[in-house]
N, C-alpha and C positions, 0 to 999 in steps of 0.2 A: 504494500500500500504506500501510495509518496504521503510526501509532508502536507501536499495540499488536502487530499481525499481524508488522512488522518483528522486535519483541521475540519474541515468538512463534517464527516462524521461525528466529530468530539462537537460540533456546534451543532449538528442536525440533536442531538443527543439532549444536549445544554436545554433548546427551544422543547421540544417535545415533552421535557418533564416541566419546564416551566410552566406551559401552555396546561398540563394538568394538574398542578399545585395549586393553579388562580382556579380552576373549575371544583377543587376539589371542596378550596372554601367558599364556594359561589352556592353547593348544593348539599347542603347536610345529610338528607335523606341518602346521594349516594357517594357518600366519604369514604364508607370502606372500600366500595370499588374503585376510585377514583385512587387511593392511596396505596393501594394493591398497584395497579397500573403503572403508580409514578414511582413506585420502586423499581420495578420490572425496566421501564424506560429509564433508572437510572442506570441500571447497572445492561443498557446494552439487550434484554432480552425484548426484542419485539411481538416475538410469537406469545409470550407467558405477557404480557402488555394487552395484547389484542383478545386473549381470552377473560380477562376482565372488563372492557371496554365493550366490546358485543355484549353481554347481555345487557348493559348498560343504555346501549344504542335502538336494541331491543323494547327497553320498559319505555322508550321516549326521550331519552335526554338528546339532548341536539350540538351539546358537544361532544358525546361520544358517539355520536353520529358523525360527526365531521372528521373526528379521529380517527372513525371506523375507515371512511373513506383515503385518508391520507396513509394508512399503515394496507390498505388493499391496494393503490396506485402503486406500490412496489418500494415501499419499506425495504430496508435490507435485513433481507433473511424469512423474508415472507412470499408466499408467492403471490403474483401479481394477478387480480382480478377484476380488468376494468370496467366490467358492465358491473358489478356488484357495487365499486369504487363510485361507479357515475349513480349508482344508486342512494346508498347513503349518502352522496354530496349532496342530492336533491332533496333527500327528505328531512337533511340540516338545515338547506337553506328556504325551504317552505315553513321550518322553525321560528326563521326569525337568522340564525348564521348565514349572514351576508358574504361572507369570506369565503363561502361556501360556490359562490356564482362560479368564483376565478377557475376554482379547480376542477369546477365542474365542466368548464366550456372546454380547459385544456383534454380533460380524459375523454371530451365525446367529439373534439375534434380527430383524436387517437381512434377511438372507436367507429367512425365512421355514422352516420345518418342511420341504418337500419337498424344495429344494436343500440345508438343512444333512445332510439324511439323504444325500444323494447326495454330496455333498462328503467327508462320514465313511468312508464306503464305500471312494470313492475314497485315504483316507488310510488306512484298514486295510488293503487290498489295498497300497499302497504298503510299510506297515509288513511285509505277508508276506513281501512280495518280496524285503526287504531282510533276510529272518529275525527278525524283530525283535519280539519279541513282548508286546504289553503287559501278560499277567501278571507278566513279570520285571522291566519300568521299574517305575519310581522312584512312576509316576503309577498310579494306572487310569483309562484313556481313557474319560471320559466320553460319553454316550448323547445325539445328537439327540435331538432331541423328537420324536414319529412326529406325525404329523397326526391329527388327530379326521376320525374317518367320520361 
């Protein structure tokens, strides 16, 4: 590994547990996940990270949501699942996580029109499921792109 990609990672590392230290006292109810996680991310384990944050993402929280998505975009040492990744971006940023737009547009430009459309889907149906409806967030869940016929 060079000096740079060390930096790199020793920063991506830095950001990642920071980013769930501030969430972990933003939501009491789930601290013990959150503080599970941000161990996990400190010491470098991504995967034992992601298995605390999914069911988190899961009950509704919308920054383990966004997390979710950021550790499926291709995390190191996780494998990369962009339609899942462009899933949970969307149903952070129908939350109300705005940040949620950028990384959303980047994974479904990756993905191409026919899977962002199905991944969407997939995260509206999720959002019903959950009652959750994006007239009432914070956001309005933005449109794949359809395909050109």
């Amino acid at each position: 590994m060079t000096d740079k990609q060390q930096r790199y990672s020793g920063l991506s590392r830095f950001w990642l547990g920071l980013f769930c230290a501030l969430f972990t006292l933003s939501n009491g109810s789930a601290m013990a996940g959150w503080k599970e996680a941000n161990a996990a991310l400190e010491t470098g384990k991504l995967s034992a990270a992601m298995s605390h944050i999914q069911p988190l993402a899961e009950q509704g929280d919308a920054s383990a949501q966004y997390m979710l998505g950021y550790l499926l975009s291709g995390a190191k040492g996780i494998e990369p699942n962009l339609s899942e990744a462009f899933k949970w971006y969307t149903i952070a940023y129908a939350q109300g996580q705005t940040n949620a737009a950028t990384a959303r547009a980047m994974i479904g430009k990756k993905l191409g029109p026919f899977k962002a459309a199905e991944a969407q889907r997939q995260a509206v149906e999720w959002l019903q499921d959950h009652n959750i409806t994006v007239a009432s967030s914070k956001a309005q869940l933005p449109r794949a792109k359809a395909a050109k016929k």
